[in-house]
C-alpha positions in Angstrom: 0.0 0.0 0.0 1.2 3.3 -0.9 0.8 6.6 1.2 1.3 10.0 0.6 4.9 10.9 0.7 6.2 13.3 3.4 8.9 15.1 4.6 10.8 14.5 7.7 10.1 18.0 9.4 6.5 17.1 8.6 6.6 13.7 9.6 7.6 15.7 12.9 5.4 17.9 13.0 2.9 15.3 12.8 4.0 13.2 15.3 3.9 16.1 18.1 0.2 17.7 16.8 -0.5 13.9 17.5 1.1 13.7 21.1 -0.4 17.0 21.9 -4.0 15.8 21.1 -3.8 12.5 22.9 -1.7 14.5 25.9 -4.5 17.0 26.2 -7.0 14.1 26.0 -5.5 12.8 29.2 -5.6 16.0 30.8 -9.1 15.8 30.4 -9.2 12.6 32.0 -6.8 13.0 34.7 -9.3 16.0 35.6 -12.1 14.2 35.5 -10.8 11.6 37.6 -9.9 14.0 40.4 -13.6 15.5 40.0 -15.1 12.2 40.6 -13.0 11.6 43.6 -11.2 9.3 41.5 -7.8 9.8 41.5 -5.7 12.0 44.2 -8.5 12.7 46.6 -12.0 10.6 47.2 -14.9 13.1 47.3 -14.7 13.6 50.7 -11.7 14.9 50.5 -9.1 12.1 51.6 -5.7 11.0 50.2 -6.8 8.0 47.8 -4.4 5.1 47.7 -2.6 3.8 44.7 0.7 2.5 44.5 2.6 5.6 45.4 1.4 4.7 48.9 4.2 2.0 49.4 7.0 4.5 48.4 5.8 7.1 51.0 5.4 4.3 53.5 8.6 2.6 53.2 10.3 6.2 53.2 8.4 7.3 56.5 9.2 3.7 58.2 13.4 5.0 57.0 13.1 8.1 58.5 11.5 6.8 62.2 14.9 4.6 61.7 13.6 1.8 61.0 14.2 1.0 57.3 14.1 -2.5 57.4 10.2 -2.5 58.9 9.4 -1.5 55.1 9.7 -5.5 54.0 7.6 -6.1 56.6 3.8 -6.3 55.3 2.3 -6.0 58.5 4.2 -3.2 60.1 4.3 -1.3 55.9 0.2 -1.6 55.4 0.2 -0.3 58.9 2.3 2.9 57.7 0.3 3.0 54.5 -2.7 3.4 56.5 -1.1 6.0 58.7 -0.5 7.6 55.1 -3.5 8.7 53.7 -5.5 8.7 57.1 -8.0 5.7 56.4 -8.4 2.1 56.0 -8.5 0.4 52.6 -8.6 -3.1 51.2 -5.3 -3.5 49.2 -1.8 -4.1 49.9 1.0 -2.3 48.0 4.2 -4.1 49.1 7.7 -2.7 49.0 9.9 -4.4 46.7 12.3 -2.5 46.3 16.0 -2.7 47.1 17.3 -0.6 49.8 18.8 1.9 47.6 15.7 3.5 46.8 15.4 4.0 50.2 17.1 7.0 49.8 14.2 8.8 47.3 11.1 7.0 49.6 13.0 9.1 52.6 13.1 12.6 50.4 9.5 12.4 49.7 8.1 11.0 53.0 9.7 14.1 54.4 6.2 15.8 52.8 3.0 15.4 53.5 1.7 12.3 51.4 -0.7 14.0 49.1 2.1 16.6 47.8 4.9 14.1 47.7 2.9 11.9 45.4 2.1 14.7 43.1 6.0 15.5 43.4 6.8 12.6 42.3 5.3 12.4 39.2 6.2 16.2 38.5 9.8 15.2 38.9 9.9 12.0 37.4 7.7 13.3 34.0 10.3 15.8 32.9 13.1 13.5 33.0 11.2 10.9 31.0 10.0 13.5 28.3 13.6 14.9 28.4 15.0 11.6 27.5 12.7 10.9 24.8 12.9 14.3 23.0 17.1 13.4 23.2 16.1 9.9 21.2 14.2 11.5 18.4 16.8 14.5 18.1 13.9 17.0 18.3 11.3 19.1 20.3 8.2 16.4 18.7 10.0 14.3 21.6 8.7 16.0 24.2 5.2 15.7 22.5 5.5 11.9 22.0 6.6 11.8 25.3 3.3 13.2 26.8 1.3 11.2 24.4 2.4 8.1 24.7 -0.8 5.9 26.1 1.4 4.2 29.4 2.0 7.9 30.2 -1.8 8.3 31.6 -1.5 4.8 33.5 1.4 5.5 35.6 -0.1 8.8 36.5 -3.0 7.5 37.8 -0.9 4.7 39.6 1.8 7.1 41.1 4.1 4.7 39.4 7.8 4.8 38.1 6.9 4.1 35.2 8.6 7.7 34.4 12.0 7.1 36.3 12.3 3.7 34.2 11.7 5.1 31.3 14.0 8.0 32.1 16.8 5.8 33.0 16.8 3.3 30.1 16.2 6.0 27.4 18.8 8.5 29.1 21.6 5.1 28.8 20.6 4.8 25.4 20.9 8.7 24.1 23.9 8.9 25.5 25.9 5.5 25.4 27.2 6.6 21.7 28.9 10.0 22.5 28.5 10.3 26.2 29.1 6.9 27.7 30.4 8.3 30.8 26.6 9.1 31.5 25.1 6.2 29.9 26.7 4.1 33.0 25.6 6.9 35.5 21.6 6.2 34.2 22.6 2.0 34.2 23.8 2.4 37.5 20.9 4.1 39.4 18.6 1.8 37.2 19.6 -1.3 40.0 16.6 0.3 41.7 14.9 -1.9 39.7 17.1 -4.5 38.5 14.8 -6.7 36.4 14.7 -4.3 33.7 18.5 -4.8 33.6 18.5 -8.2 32.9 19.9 -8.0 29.2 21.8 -4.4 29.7 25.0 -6.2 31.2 25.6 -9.5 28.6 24.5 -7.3 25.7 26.8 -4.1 26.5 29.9 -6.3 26.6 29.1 -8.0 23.2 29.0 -4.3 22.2 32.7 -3.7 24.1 31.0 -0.8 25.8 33.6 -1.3 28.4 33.3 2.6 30.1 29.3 2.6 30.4 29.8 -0.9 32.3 32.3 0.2 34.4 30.9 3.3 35.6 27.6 1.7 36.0 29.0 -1.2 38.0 31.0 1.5 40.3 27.5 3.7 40.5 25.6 0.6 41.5 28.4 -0.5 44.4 28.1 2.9 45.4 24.8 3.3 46.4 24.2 -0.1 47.8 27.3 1.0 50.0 25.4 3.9 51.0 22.6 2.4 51.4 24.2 0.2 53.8 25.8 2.3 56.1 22.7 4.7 55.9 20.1 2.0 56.7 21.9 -0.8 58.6 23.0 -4.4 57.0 19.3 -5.3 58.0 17.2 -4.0 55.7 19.1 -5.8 53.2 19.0 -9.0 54.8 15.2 -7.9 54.7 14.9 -7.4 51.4 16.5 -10.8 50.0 15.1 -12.4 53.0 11.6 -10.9 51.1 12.3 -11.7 47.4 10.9 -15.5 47.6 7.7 -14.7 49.5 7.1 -11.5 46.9 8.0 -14.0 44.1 5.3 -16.9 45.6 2.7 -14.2 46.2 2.7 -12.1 42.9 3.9 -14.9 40.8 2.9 -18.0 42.2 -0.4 -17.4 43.1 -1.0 -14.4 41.1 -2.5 -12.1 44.2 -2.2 -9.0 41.9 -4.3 -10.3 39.2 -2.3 -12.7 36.7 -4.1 -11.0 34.1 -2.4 -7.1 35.0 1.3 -9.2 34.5 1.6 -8.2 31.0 4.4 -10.4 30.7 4.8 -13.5 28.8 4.9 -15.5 32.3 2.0 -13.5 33.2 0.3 -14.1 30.0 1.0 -18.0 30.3 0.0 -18.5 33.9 -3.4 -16.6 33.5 -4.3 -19.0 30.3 -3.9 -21.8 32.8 -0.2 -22.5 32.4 1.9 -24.0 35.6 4.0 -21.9 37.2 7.2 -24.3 35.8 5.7 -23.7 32.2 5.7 -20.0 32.5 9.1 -20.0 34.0 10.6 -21.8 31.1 8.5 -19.9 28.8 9.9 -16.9 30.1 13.7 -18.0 30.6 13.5 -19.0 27.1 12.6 -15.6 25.9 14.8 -14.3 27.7 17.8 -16.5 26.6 17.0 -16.3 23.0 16.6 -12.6 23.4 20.1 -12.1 25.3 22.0 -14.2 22.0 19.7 -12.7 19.1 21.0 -9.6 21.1 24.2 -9.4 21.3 24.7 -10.4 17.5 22.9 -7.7 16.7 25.1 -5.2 19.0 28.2 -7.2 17.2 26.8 -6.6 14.1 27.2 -2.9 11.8 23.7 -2.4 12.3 22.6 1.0 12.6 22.6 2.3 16.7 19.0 3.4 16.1 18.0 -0.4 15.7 20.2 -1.8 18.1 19.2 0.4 21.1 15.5 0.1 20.1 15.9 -3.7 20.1 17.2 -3.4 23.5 14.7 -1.3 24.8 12.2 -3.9 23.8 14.0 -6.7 24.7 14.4 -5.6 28.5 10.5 -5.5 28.7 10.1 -8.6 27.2 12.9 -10.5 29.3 10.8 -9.5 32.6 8.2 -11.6 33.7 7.2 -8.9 36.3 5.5 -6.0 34.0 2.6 -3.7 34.6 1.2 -1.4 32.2 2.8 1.6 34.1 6.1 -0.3 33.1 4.9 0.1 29.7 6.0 4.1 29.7 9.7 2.1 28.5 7.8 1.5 25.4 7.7 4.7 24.1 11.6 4.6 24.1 11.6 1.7 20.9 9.4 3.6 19.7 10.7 7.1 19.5 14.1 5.3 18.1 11.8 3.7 15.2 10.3 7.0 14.8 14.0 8.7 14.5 14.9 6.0 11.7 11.7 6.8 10.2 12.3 10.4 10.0 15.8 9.8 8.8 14.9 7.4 6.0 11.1 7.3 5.7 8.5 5.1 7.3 7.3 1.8 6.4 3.7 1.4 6.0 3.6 -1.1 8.2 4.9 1.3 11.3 2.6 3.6 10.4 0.1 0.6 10.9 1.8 -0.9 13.8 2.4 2.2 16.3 -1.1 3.0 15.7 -2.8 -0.7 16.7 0.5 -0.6 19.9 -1.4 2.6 21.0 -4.3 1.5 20.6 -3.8 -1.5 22.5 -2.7 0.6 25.8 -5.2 2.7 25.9 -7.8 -0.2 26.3 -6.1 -2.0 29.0 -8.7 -0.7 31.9 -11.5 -2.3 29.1 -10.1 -5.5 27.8 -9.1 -7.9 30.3 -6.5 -9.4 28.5 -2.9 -9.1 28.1 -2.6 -6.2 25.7 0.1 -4.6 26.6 2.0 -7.8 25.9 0.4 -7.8 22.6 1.7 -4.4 22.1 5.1 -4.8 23.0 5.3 -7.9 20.7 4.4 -5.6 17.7 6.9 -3.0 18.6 9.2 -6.0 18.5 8.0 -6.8 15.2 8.3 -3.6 13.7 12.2 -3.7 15.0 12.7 -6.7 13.7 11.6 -5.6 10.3 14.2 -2.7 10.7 16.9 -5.6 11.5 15.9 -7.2 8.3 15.2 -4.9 5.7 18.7 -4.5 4.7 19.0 -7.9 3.8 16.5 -8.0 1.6 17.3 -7.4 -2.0 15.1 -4.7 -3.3 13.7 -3.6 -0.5 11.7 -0.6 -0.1 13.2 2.7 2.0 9.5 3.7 3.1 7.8 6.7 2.3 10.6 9.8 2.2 
């Protein structure tokens, strides 16, 4: 199929007008929400929980000096309650490793309602900042805005933002500023299973500075962390990881069908727990080698950090749709090649049913942000390949 041809500065412009409109649209939302008594504040006027409430919580429990109380449940729901002033029905359990410690202390040091909102007015920037450096140009900071996981995360006080952030700042800048690169990789150990691929694939790529300086960032702050909230907490936190692992993954407490992983996708079809495991260390494996031939290969860096991107979501089996905010980094480097050398029609196609597919997560219960991860995949793929295929087409210019 053939579509009008275009010019890159008006593929741009494009792209933002279409951010903008779908930003705006969530504006809407968000507003609406917090009308309702939806999201923020309930209409009579009290702090509503979401998942922000476990960062504040763990953060207070750090600052009353007792850090390691946060991988408690009991004693952390207790401190959730004390949060927002109320009772409610859910748990939202500290995971974390003590390192973040250090941010859940900054913002417990304000009242919860106005550190959650901090949060997210901290952590947006950052993740807009770091896409606009991918696509080399202000439409960045549009897509950024636009993108559909962006609305989830802020209405689940996620860090959704702060992954995003860090993955997309290690890819900007790993080319011409790998000194920073390993800064972002480093303080991404706050959440280390979207790190699983980073280390294996960067040394097939000989990016020997950005490994070192994130391995010395990441000793760092786990020394810190250690001296500034006792040995405890971490023998807390890995004393916690199995009895997190048998309650979110095991028996699927959080709703098997919210994982959109492939081990979360597996298990709520009815799949054992040992099938979804090797489903999902399969993936992973098979990613980690297709992986680092790719970042051996003289591909193009657009197409080898974009298949990274994607690759670390799908290595995970622990992914939410807030997590999904990462996407838009694939994407914004597929949207950089396409401005470069014209888009396919099957991106055009593709980004369009991915979007599509997260914004109906809260009406399909199924795994669609899976689904649209898997097409991102796809359309890198068919970057990987196109080269190799005589004749092929350059897209639309």
């Amino acid at each position: 199929m053939n579509l009008p041809a275009v010019s890159g500065s008006q593929a741009a412009r494009l792209v933002g007008l279409i951010g903008l409109m779908l930003a705006l649209g969530y504006a809407v939302v968000l507003a609406g929400a917090y009308a309702q008594g939806h999201w923020l504040f309930d209409l009579q006027g009290r702090p509503i929980a979401n998942d922000f409430v476990n960062v504040w919580a763990a953060g207070q429990l750090a600052l009353d000096g007792n850090a390691a109380a946060a991988y408690d449940w009991s004693v952390h729901k207790a401190m959730e309650v004390r949060a927002i002033g109320h009772a409610f029905e859910n748990y939202y359990g500290w995971h974390y490793p003590p390192t973040f410690l250090f941010a859940a202390a900054m913002l417990a040091s304000m009242p919860y309602a106005a550190a959650s909102l901090v949060w997210l007015i901290a952590t947006l920037p950052a993740y807009a900042a770091a896409i606009r450096a991918i696509m080399g140009c202000r439409a960045g900071y549009l897509l950024a805005l636009g993108f559909p996981a962006t609305l989830w995360n802020a209405t689940a006080g996620q860090n959704g933002f702060l992954t995003a952030a860090l993955i997309g700042g290690t890819l900007a800048t790993i080319e011409r500023h790998p000194t920073w690169a390993g800064i972002f990789l480093g303080l991404l150990t706050y959440k280390p299973h979207f790190g699983l691929l980073f280390p294996v694939v960067l040394i097939a790529g000989k990016c020997w500075r950005a490994i070192g300086v994130a391995a010395a960032v990441a000793i760092a702050m786990a020394t810190l962390s250690w001296l500034a909230f006792g040995a405890a907490t971490w023998e807390a936190f890995f004393g916690g990881l199995s009895t997190t692992s048998q309650a979110v993954l095991g028996e699927g407490r959080a709703d098997l069908y919210r994982l959109q992983s492939l081990f979360g996708f597996v298990r709520a079809h009815g799949g054992s727990e040992a099938f979804a495991w090797s489903m999902q260390a399969a993936m992973a494996l098979a990613l980690a080698g297709v992986l680092c031939r790719l970042w051996r290969s003289r591909a193009p860096f657009e197409i080898k950090a974009a298949a990274l991107a994607v690759g670390a979501l799908l290595a995970t089996p622990y992914l939410y749709i807030y997590d999904l905010v990462l996407l838009a980094v694939p994407v914004a480097f597929l949207i950089r090649i396409g401005l470069a050398r014209g888009f396919l029609t099957s991106e055009i196609f593709g980004l369009s049913a991915a979007g599509a597919l997260l914004l109906s997560y809260p009406y399909v219960k199924t795994h669609v942000g899976l689904a649209a991860t898997l097409i991102v995949a796809g359309l890198v793929a068919q970057r990987v390949l196109l080269p190799a295929r005589p004749g092929a087409p350059r897209g639309l210019q």
